[in-house]
N, C-alpha and C positions, 0 to 999 in steps of 0.2 A: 860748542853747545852752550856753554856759561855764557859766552858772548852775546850770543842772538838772544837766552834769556832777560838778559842785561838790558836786551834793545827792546825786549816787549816789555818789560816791566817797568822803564823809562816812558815808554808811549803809552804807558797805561794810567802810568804817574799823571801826565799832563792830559789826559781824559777825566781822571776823576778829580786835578783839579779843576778844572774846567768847570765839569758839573758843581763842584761844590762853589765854587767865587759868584758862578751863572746865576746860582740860585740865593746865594746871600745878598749880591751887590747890583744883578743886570747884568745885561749884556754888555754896554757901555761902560760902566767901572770895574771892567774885567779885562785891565791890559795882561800884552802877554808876560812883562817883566812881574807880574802877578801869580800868574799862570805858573811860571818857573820856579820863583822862589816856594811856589805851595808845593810843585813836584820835585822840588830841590835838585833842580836840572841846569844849567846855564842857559840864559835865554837863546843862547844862538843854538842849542840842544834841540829847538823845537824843531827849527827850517830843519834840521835832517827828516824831519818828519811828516810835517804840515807846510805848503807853502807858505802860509800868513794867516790869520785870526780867523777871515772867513773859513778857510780850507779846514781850519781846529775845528770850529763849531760845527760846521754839516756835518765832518766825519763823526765827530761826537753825536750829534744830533741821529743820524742814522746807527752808530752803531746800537744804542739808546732805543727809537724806534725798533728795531729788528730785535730785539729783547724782549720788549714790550707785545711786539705781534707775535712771537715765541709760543708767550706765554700764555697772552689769550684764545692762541688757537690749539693750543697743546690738547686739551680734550673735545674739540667740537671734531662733529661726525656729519657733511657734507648729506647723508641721508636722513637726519633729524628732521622733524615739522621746522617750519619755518619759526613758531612761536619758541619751538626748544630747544632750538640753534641759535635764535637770540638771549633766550636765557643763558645759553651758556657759555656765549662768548663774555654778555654783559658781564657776570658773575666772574669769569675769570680779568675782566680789563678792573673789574672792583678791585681782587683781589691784588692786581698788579698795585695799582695806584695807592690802596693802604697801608700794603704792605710791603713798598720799595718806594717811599714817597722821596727818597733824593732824586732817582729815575723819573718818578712821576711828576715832580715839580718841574725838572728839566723840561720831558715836553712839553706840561702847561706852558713854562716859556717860551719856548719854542714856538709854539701854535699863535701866541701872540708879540711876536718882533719881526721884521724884515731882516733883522741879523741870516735867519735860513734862505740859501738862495733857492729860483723856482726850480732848478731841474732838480734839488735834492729836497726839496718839497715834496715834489711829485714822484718819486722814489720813493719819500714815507708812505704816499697815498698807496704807492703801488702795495705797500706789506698790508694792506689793510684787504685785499683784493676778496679776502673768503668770505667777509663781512659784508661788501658790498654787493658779489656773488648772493647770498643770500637775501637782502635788499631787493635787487632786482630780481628775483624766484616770487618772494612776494608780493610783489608790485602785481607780476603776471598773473599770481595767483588771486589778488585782489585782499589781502592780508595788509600791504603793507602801504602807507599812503603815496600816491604817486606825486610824490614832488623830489624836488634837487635832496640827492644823498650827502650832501654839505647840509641839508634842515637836517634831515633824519640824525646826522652826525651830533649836532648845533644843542638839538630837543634830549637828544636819550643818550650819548658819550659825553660830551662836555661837562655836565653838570657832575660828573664824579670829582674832576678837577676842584670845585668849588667845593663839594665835601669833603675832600681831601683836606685844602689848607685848614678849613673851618676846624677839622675833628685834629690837625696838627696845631692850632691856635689853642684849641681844647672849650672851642665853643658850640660840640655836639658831642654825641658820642654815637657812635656809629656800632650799635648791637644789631643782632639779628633781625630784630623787626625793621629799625628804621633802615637797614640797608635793604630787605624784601618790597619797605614801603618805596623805598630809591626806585628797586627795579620793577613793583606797576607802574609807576609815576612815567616812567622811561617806556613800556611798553603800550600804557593810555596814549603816550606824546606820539605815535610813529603808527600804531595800528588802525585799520580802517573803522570807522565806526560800525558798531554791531560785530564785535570780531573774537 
């Protein structure tokens, strides 16, 4: 039993350094002799684990993901109006991202390097699936604007990202109004007009 905790706490070692190197240096000035010395592992510690750097980062990158979509569907209720099932995811992907922004920066990275390969790309997309589910209810419904769920994502997700680093740079500050003004701003961006 000591053993095998040894072996997840080592693999967990090289997860969080992962995210943290990921997120100071890039992908690219994240070798793995990096990697090890942060989880104080021997580098040849990792291959028991990870085939090589790609295999580190998607696993990392999904297990990250799958946390993240946890968390923002942890209270949304599949029979909420469309408009209150956006508030409530938006609000909880808020909360993720301000308030676990080592998590939160990872994916921002994530979302933009070719480091992620496509099938564990689209793995992520798949954890997003309630969200999109909802999306297209309101399409049908004529609530939600009928274009590509990559805009709808682009307009009314993405931009938490940007408030994120801004209010961790400390050049906003993210109280309750302006995170309420966040989420019209994100629900003007994606609802049909007149809605």
């Amino acid at each position: 039993m000591a053993k095998l905790q040894k072996s997840i706490d080592k693999k967990n070692a090289l997860i969080n350094a992962t995210i943290e190197l990921v997120n100071n240096n890039g992908f690219h000035a994240t070798p793995m002799s990096k990697i090890a010395k942060m989880a104080k592992v021997s580098p040849a510690t990792i291959y028991l684990y990870f085939e090589n750097k790609q295999d580190l980062v998607n696993q990392t990158y999904l297990l990250v993901k799958s946390k993240y979509t946890a968390y923002a569907f942890a209270t949304y209720n599949a029979n909420l109006s469309v408009e209150e099932g956006f508030r409530t995811i938006w609000y909880r992907i808020a909360e993720f991202k301000f308030n676990d922004c080592k998590n939160g920066l990872f994916l921002a990275q994530c979302d933009n390097t070719p480091m992620i390969d496509e099938s564990s790309r689209q793995e992520g997309i798949r954890h997003l699936q309630p969200l999109l589910d909802l999306w297209e209810r309101g399409k049908k419904e004529g609530i939600i604007k009928p274009v590509s769920n990559y805009l709808l994502y682009a307009y009314s997700i993405n931009p938490l990202s940007f408030l994120m680093l801004n209010n961790q740079r400390g050049t906003c500050t993210l109280d309750e109004q302006f995170i309420e003004d966040a989420y019209q701003s994100a629900w003007s961006s994606i609802k049909c007009e007149g809605k």
